[in-house]
PyMOL Python script that loads the backbone (N, CA, C, O; Angstrom):
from pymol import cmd

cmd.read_pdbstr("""\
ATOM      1  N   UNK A   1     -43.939 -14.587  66.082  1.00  0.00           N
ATOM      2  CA  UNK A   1     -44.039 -16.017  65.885  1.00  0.00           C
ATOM      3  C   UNK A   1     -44.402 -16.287  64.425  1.00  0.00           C
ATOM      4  O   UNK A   1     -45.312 -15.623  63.929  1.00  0.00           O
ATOM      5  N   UNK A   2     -43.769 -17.198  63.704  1.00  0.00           N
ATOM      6  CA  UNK A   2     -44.065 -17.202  62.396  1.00  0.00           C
ATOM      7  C   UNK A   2     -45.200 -18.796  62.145  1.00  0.00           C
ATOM      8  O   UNK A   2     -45.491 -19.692  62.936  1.00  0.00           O
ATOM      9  N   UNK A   3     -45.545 -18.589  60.858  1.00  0.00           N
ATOM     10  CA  UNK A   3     -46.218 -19.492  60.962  1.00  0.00           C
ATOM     11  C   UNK A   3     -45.979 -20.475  59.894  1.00  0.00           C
ATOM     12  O   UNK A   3     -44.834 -20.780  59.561  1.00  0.00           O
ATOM     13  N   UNK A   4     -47.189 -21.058  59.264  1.00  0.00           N
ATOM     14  CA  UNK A   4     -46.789 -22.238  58.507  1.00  0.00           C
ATOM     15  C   UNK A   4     -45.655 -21.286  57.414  1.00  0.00           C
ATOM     16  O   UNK A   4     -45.895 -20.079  57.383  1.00  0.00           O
ATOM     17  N   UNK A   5     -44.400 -21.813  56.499  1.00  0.00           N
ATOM     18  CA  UNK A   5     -43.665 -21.842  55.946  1.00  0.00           C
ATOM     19  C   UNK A   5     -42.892 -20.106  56.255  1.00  0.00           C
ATOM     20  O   UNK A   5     -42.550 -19.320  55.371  1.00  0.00           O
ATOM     21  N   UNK A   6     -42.783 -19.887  57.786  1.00  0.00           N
ATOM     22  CA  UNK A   6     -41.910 -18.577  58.241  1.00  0.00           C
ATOM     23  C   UNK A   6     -42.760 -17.396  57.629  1.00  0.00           C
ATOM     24  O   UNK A   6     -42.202 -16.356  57.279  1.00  0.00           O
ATOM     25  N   UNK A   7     -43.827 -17.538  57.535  1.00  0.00           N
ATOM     26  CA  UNK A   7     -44.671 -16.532  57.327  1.00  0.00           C
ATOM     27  C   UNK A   7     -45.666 -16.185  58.792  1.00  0.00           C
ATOM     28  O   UNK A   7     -46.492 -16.943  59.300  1.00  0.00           O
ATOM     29  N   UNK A   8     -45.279 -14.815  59.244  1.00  0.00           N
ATOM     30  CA  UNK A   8     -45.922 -14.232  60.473  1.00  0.00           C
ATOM     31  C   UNK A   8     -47.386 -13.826  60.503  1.00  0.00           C
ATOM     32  O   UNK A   8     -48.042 -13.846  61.545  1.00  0.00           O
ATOM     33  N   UNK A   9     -47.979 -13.381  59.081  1.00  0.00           N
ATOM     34  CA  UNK A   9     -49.126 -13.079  58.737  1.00  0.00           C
ATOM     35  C   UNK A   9     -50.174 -13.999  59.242  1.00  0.00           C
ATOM     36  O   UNK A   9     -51.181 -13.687  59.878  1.00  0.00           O
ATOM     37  N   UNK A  10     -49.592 -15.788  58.672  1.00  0.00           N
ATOM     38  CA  UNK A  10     -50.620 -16.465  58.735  1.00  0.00           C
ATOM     39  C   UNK A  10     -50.973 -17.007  59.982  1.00  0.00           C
ATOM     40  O   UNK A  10     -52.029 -17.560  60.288  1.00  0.00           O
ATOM     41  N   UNK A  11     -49.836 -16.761  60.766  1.00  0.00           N
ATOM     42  CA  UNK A  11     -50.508 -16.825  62.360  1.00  0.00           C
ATOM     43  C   UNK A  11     -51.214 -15.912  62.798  1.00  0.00           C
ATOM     44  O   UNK A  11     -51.940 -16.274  63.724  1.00  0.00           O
ATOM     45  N   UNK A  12     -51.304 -14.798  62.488  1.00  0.00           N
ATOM     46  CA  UNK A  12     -52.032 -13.401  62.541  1.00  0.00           C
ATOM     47  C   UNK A  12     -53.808 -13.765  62.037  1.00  0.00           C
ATOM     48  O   UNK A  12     -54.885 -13.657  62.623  1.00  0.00           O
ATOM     49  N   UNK A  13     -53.465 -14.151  60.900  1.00  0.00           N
ATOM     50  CA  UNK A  13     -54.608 -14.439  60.166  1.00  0.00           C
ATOM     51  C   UNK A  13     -55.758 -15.411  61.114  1.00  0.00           C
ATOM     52  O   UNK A  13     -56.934 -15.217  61.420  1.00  0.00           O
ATOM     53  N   UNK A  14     -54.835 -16.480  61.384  1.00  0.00           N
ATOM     54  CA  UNK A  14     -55.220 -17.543  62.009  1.00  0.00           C
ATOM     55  C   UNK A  14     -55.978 -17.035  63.272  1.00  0.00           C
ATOM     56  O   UNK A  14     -57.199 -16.890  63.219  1.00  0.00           O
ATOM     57  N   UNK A  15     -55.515 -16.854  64.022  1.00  0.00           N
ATOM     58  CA  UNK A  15     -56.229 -16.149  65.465  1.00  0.00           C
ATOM     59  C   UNK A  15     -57.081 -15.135  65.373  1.00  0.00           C
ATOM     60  O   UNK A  15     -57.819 -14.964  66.343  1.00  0.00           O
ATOM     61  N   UNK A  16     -57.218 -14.101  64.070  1.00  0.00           N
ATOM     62  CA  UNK A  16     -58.145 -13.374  63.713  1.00  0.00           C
ATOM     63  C   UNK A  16     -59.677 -13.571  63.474  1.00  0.00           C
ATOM     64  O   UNK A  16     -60.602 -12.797  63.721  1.00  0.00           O
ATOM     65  N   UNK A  17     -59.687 -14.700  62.977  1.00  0.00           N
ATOM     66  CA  UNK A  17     -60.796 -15.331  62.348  1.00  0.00           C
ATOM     67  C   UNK A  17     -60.774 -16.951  62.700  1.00  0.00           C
ATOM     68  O   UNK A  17     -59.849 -17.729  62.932  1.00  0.00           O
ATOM     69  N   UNK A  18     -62.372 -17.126  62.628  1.00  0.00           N
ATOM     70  CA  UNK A  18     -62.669 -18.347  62.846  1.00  0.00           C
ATOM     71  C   UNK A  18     -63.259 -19.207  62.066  1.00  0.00           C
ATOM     72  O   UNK A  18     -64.174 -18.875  61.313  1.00  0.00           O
ATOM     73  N   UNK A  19     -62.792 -20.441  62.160  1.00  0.00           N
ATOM     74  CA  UNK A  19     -63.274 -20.882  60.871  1.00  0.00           C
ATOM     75  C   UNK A  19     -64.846 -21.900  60.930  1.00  0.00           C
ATOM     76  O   UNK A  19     -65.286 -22.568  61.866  1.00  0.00           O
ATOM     77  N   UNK A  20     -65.457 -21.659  59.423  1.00  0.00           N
ATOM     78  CA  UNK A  20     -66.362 -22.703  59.604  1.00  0.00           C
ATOM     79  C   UNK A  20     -65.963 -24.657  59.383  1.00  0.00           C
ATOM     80  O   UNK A  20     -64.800 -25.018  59.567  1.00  0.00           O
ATOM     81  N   UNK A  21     -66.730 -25.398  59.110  1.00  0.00           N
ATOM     82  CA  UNK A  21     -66.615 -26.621  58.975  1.00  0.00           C
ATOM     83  C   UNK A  21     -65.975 -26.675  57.418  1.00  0.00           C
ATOM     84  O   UNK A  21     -65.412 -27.713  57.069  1.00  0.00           O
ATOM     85  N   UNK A  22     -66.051 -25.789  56.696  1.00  0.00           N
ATOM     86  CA  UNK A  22     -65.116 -26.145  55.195  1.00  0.00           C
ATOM     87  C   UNK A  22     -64.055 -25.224  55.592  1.00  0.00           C
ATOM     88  O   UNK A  22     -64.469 -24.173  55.102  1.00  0.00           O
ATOM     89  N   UNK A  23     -62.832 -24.919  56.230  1.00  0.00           N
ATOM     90  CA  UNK A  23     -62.324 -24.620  56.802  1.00  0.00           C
ATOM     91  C   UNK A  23     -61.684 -22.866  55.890  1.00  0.00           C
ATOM     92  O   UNK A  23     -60.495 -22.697  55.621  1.00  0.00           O
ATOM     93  N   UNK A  24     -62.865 -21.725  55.557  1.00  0.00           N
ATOM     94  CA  UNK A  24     -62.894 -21.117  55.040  1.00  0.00           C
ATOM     95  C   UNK A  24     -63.082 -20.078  56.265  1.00  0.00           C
ATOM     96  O   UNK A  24     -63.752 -20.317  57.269  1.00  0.00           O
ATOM     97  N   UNK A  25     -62.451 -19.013  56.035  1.00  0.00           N
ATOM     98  CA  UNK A  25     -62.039 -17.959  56.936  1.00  0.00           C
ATOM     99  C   UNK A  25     -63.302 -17.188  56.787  1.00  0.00           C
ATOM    100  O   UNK A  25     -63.691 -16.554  55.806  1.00  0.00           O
ATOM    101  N   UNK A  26     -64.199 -17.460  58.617  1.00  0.00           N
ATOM    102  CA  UNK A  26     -65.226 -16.298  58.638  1.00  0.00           C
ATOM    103  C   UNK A  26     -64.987 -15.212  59.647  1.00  0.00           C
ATOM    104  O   UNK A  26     -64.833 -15.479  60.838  1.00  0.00           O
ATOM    105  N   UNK A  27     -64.949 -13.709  59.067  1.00  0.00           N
ATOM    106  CA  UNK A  27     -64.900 -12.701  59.850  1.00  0.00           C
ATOM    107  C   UNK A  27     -65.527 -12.997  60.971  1.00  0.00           C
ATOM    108  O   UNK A  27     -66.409 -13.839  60.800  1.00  0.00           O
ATOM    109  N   UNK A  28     -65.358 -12.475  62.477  1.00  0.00           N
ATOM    110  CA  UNK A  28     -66.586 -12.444  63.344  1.00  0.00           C
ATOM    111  C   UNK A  28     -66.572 -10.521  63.458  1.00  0.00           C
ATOM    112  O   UNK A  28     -65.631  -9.738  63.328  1.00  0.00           O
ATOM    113  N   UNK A  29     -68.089 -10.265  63.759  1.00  0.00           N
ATOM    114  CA  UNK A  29     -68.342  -9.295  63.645  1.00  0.00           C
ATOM    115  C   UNK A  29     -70.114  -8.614  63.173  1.00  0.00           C
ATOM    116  O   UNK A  29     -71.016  -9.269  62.650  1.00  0.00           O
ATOM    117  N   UNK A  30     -70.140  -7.493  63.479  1.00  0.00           N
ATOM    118  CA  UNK A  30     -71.359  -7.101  62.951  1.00  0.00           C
ATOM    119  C   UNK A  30     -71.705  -7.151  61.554  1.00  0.00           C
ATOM    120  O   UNK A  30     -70.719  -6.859  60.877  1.00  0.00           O
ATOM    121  N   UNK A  31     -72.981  -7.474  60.684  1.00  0.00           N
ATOM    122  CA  UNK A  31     -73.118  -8.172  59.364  1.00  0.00           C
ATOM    123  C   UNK A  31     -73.237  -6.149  59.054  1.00  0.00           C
ATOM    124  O   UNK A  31     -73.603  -5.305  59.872  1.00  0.00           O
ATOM    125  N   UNK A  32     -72.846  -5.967  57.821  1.00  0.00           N
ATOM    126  CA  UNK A  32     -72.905  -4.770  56.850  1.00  0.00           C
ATOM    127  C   UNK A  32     -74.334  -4.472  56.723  1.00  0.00           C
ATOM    128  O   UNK A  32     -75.064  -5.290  56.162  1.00  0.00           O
ATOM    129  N   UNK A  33     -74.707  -3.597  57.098  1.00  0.00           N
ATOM    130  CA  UNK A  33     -75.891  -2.620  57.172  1.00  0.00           C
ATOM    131  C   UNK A  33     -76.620  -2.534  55.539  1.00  0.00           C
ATOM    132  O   UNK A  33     -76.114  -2.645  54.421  1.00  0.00           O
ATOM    133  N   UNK A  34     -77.729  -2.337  55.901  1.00  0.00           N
ATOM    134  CA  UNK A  34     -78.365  -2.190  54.123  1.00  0.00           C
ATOM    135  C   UNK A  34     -77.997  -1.180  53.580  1.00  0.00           C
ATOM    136  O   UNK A  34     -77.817  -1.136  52.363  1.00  0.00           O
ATOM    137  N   UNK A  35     -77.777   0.024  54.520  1.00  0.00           N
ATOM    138  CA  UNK A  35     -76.850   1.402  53.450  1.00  0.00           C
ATOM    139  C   UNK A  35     -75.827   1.107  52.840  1.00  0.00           C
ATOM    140  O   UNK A  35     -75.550   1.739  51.820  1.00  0.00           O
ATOM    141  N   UNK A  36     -74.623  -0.390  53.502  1.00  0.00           N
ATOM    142  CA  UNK A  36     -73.570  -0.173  53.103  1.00  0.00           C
ATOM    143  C   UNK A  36     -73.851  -1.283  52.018  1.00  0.00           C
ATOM    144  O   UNK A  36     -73.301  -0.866  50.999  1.00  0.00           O
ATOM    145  N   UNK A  37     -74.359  -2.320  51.790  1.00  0.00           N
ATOM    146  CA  UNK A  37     -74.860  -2.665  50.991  1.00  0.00           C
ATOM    147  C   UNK A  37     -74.978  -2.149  50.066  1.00  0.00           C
ATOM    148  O   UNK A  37     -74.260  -2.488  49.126  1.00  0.00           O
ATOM    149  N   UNK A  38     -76.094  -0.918  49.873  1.00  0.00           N
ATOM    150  CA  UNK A  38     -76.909  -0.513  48.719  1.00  0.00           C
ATOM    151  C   UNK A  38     -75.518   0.676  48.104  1.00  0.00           C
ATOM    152  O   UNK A  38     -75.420   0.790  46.882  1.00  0.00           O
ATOM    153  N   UNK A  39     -74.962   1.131  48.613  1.00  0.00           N
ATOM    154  CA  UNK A  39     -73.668   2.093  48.441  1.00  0.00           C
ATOM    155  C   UNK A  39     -72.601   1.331  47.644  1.00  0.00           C
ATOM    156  O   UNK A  39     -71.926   1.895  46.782  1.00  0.00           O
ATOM    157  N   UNK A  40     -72.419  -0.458  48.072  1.00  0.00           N
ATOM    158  CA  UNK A  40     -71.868  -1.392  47.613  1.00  0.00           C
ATOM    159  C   UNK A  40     -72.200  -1.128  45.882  1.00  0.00           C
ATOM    160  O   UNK A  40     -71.582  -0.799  44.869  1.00  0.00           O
ATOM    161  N   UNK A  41     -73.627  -1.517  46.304  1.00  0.00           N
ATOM    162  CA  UNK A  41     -74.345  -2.010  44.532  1.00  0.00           C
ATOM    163  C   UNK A  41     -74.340  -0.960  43.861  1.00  0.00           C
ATOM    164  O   UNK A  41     -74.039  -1.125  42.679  1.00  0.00           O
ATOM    165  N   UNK A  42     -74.677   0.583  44.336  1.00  0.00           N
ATOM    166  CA  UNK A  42     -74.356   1.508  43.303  1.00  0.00           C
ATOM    167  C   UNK A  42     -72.780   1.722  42.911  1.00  0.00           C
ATOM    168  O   UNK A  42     -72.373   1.823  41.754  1.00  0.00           O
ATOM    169  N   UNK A  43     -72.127   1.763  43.862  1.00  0.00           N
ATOM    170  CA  UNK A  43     -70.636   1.889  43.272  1.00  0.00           C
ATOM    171  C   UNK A  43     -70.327   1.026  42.356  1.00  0.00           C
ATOM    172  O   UNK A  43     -69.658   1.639  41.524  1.00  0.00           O
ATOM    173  N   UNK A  44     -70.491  -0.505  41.919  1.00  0.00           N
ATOM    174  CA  UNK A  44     -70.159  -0.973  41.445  1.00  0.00           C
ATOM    175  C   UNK A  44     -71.135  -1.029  40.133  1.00  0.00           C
ATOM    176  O   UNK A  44     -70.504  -1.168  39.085  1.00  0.00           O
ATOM    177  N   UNK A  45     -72.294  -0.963  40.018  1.00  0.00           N
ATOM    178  CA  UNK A  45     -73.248  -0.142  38.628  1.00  0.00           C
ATOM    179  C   UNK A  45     -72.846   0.608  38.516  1.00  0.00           C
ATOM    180  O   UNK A  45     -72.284   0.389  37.442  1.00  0.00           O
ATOM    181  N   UNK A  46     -72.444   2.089  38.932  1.00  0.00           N
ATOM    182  CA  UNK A  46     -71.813   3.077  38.726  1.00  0.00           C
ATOM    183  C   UNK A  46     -70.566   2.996  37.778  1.00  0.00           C
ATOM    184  O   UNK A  46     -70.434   3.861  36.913  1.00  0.00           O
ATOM    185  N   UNK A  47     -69.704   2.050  37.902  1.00  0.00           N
ATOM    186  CA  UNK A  47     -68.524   1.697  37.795  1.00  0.00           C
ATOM    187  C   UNK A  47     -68.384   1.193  36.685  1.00  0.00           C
ATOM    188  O   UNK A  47     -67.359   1.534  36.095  1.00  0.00           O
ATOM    189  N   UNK A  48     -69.248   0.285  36.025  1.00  0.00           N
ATOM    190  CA  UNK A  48     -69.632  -0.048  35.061  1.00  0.00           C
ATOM    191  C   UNK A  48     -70.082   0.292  33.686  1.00  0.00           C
ATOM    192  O   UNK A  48     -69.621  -0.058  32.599  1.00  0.00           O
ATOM    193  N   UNK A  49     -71.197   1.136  34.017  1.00  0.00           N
ATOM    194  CA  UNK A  49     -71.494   2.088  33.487  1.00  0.00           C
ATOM    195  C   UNK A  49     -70.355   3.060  32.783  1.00  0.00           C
ATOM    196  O   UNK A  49     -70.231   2.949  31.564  1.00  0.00           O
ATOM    197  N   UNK A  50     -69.617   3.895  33.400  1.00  0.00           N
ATOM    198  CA  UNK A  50     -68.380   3.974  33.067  1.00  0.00           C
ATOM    199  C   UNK A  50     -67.726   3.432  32.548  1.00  0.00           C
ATOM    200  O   UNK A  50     -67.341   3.889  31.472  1.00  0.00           O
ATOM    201  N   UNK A  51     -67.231   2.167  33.005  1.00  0.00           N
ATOM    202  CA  UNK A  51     -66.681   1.410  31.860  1.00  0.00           C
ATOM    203  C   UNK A  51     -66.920   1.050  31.008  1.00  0.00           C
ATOM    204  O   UNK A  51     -65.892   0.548  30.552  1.00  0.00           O
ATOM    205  N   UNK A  52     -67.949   0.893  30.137  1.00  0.00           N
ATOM    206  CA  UNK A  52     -68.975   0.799  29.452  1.00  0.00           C
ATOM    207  C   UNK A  52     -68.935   2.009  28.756  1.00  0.00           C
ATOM    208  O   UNK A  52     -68.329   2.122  27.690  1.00  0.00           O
ATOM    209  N   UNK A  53     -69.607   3.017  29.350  1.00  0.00           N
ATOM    210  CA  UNK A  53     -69.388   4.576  28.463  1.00  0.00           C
ATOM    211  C   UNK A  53     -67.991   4.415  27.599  1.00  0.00           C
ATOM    212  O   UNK A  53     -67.962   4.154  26.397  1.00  0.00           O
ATOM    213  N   UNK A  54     -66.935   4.603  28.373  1.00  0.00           N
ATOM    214  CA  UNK A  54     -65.514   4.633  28.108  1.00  0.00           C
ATOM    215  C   UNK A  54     -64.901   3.944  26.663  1.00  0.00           C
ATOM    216  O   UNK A  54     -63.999   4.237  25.878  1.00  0.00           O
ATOM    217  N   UNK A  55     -65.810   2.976  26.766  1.00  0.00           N
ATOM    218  CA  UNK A  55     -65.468   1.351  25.883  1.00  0.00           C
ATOM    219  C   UNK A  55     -66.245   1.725  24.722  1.00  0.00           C
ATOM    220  O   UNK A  55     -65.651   1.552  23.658  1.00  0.00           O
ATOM    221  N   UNK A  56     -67.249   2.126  24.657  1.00  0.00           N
ATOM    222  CA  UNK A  56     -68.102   2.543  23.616  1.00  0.00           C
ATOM    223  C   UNK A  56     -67.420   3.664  22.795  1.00  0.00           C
ATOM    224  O   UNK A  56     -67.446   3.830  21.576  1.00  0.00           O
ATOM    225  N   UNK A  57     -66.798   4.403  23.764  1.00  0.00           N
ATOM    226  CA  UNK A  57     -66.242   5.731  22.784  1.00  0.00           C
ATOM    227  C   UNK A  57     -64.733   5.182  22.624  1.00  0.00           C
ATOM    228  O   UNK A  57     -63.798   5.718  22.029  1.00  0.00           O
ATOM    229  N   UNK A  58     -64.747   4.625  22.944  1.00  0.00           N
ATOM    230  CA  UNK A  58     -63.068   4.027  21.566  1.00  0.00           C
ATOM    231  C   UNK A  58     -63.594   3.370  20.577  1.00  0.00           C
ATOM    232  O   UNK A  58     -63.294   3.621  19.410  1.00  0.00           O
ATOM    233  N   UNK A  59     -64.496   2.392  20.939  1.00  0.00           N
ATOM    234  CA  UNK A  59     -64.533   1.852  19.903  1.00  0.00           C
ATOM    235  C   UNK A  59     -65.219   2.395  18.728  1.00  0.00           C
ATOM    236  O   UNK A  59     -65.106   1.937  17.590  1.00  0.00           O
ATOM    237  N   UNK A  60     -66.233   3.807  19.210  1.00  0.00           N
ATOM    238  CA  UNK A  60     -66.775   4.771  18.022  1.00  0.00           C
ATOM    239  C   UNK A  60     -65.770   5.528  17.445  1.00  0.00           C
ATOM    240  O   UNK A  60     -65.466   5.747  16.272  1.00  0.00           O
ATOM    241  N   UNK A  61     -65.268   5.922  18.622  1.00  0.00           N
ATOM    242  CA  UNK A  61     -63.779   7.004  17.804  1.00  0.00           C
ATOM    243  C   UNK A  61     -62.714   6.036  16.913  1.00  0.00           C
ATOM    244  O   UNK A  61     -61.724   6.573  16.416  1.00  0.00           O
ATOM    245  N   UNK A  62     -62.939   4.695  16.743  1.00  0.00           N
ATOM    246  CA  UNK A  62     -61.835   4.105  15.958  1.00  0.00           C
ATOM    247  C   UNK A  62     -62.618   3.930  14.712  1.00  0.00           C
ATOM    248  O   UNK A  62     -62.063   4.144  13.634  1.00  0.00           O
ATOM    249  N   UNK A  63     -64.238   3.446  14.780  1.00  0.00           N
ATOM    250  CA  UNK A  63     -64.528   2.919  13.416  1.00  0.00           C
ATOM    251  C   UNK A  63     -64.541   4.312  12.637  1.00  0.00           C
ATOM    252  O   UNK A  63     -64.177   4.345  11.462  1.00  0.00           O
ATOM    253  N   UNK A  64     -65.013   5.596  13.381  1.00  0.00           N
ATOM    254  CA  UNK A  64     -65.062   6.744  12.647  1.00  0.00           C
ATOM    255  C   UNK A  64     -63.686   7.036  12.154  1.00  0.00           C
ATOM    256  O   UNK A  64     -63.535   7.251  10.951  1.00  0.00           O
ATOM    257  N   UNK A  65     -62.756   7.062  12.896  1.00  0.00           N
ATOM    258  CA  UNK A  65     -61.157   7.762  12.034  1.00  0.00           C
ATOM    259  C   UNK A  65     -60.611   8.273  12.837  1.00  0.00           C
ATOM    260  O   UNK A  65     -59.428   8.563  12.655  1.00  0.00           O
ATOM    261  N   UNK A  66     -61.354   8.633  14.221  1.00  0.00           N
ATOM    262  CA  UNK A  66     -60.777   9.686  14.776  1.00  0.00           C
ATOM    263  C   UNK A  66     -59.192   9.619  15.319  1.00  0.00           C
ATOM    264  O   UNK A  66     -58.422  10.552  15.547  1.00  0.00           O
ATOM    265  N   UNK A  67     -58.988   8.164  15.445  1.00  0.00           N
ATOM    266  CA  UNK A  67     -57.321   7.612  15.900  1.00  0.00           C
ATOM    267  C   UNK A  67     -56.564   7.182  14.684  1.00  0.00           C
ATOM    268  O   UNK A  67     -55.441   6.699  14.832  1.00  0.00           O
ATOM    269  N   UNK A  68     -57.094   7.321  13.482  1.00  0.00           N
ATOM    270  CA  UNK A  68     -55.817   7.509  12.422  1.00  0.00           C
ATOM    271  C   UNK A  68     -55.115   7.890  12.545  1.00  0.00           C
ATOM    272  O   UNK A  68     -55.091   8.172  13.743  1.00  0.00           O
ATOM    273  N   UNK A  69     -54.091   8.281  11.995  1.00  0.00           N
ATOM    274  CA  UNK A  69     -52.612   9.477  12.063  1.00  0.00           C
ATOM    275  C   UNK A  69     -53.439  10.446  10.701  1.00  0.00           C
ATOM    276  O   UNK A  69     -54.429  10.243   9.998  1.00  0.00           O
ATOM    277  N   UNK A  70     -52.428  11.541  10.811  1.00  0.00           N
ATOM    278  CA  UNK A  70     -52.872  12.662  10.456  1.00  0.00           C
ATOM    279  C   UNK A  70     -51.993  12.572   8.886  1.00  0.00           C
ATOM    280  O   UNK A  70     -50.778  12.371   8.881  1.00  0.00           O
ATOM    281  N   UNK A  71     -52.943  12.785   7.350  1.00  0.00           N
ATOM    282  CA  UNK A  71     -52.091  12.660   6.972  1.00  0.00           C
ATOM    283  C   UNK A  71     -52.557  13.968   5.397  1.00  0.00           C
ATOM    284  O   UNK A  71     -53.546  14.179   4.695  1.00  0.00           O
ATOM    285  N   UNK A  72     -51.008  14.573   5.533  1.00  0.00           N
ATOM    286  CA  UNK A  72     -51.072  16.196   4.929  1.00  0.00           C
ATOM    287  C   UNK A  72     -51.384  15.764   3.238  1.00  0.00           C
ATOM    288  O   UNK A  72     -50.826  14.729   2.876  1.00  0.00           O
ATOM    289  N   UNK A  73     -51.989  16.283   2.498  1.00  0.00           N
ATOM    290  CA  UNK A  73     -52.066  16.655   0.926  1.00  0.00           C
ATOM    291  C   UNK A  73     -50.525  17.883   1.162  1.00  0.00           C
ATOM    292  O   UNK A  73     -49.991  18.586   2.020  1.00  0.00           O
ATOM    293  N   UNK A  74     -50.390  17.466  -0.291  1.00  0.00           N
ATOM    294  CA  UNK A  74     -48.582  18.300  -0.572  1.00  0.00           C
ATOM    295  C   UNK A  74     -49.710  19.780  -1.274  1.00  0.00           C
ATOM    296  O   UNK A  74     -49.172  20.747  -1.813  1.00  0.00           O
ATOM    297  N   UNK A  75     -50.893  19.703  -1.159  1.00  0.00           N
ATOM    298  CA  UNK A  75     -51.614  21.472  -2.212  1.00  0.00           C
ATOM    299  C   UNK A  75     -52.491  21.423  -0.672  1.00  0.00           C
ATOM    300  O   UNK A  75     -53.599  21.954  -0.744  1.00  0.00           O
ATOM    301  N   UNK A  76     -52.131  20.868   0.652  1.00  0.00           N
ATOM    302  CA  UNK A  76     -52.276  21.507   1.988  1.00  0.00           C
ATOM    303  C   UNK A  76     -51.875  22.527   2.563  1.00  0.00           C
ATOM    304  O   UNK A  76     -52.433  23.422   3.198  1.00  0.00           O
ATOM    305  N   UNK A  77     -50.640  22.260   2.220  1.00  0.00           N
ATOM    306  CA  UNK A  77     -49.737  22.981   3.164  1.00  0.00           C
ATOM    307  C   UNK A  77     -49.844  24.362   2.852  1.00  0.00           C
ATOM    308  O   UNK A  77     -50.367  24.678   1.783  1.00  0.00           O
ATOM    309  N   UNK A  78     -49.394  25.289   3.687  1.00  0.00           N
ATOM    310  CA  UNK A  78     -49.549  26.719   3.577  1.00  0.00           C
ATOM    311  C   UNK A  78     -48.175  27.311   3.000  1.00  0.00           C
ATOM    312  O   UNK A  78     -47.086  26.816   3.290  1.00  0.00           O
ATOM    313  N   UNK A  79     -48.330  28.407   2.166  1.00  0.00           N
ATOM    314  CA  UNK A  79     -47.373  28.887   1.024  1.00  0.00           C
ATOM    315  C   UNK A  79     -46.182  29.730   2.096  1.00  0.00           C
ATOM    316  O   UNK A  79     -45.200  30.289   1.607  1.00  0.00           O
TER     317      UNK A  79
END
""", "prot")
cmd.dss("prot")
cmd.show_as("cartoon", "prot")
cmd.util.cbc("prot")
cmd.orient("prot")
């Protein structure tokens, strides 16, 4: 059965969940445990952090030189 504009999902959707009074889709179900929570908040500090690390070392490896191009002296080269 399809739903608003021949889309089958949103009848799917629809009967899945119930809505509150601002007509915003609430799961029903058991609320997420404080482990999964706290597993939540480190993954995403975690994550950060990282990105962060990551971000720091380009932008050190650029002011230092390290992503220049490489470029030879002609009394470099080997005889």
């Amino acid at each position: 059965m399809a739903g608003k504009f021949g889309f089958p999902c949103q009848e799917r959707h629809r009967h899945a969940c119930r809505t509150n009074h601002d007509h915003r889709c609430v799961a029903s179900g058991d609320p997420m445990p404080t482990e999964g929570w706290m597993a939540l908040v480190l993954g995403v500090v975690f994550s950060l952090i990282v990105g962060v690390g990551l971000m720091a070392l380009l932008f050190y490896s650029s002011r230092k030189g390290y992503d220049d191009p490489s470029q030879f002296r002609a009394d470099d080269r080997p005889e």
